[in-house]
C-alpha positions, -999 to +999 in steps of 0.1 A: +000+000+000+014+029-010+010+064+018-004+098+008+024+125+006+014+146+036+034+175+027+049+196-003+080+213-003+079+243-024+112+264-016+112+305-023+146+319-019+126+359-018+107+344+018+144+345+032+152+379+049+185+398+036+202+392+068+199+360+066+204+356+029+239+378+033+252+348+062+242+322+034+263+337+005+290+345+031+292+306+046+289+288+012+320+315+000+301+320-031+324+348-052+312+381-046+321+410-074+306+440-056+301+445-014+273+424-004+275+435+034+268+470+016+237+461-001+204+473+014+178+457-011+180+423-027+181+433-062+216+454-047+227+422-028+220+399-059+240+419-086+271+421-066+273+383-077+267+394-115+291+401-138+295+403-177+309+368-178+298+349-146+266+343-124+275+333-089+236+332-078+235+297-096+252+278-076+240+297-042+205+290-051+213+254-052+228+252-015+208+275-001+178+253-016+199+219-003+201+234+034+160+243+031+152+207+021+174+194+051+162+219+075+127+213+069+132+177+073+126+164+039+163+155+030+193+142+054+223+122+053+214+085+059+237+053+066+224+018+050+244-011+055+250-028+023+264-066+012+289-057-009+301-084-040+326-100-023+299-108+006+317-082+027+296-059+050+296-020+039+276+012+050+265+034+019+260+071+027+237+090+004+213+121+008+178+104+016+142+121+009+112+120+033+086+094+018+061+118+036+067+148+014+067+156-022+097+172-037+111+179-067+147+169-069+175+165-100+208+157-083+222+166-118+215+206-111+245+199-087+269+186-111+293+214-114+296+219-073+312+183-076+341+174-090+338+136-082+310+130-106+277+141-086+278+126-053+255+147-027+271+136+004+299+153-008+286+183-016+265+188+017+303+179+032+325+196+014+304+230+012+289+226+048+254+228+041+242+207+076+258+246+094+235+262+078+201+244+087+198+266+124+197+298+099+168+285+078+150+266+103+127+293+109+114+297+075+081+270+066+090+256+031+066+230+038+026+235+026+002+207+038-014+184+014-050+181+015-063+148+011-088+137-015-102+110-002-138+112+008-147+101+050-178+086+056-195+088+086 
């Protein structure tokens, strides 16, 4: 029997304040061409990380969107023990999605924030993403799913 989603995640980087939005860009080092600190809007704060060649909002949209998922409990790190081949006992580590929430994923957006191939343990390792979850754990990514089924009574 298969459960009901019970949630959707539906992530909206403008519902995060500029404050926190600045600590974000400033953890996850993403390259900064003007003075973010100086910005007092978010169309200021976004264009320091615009230039005639690069776009460094790319890539912070993605980990800023990969801490939301794992602050709102619909992604985390997992552990499963796994019989390897040779019969040998092994524990896999991979990014693992809450059954009870619908969420659109493609691990392939974060291809270029690997260089290992796309692995997203690594990414959420090597760019600290799990640091940032007390900073958006405030914000409510998560809108409840009415059910269609019908109750009798």
């Amino acid at each position: 029997m298969m459960k009901n989603k019970t949630h959707q995640f539906k992530f909206d980087l403008d519902a995060i304040s500029l404050a926190d939005l600045k600590t974000l860009y400033k953890h996850f080092q993403i390259e900064d061409f003007g003075n973010p600190e100086e910005a007092i809007d978010r169309v200021s704060f976004f264009n320091c990380f615009i230039d005639e060649e690069t776009d460094g909002n790319k890539d912070a949209y993605l980990l800023i969107r990969l801490a939301t998922l794992m602050a709102s409990n619909s992604a985390k790190i997992i552990e499963n023990q796994k019989i390897w081949y040779d019969g040998s006992e092994i524990i896999m580590v991979e990014l693992g999605f809450n059954v009870n929430h619908e969420i659109e994923f493609d691990s392939f957006d974060y291809e270029q924030l690997n260089e290992d191939g796309i692995s997203m343990v690594s990414i959420v390792r090597d760019y600290d993403v799990e640091a940032m979850i007390p900073v958006l754990s405030k914000y409510h990514f998560l809108e409840t799913i009415q059910s269609n089924s019908l109750q009798t009574i």
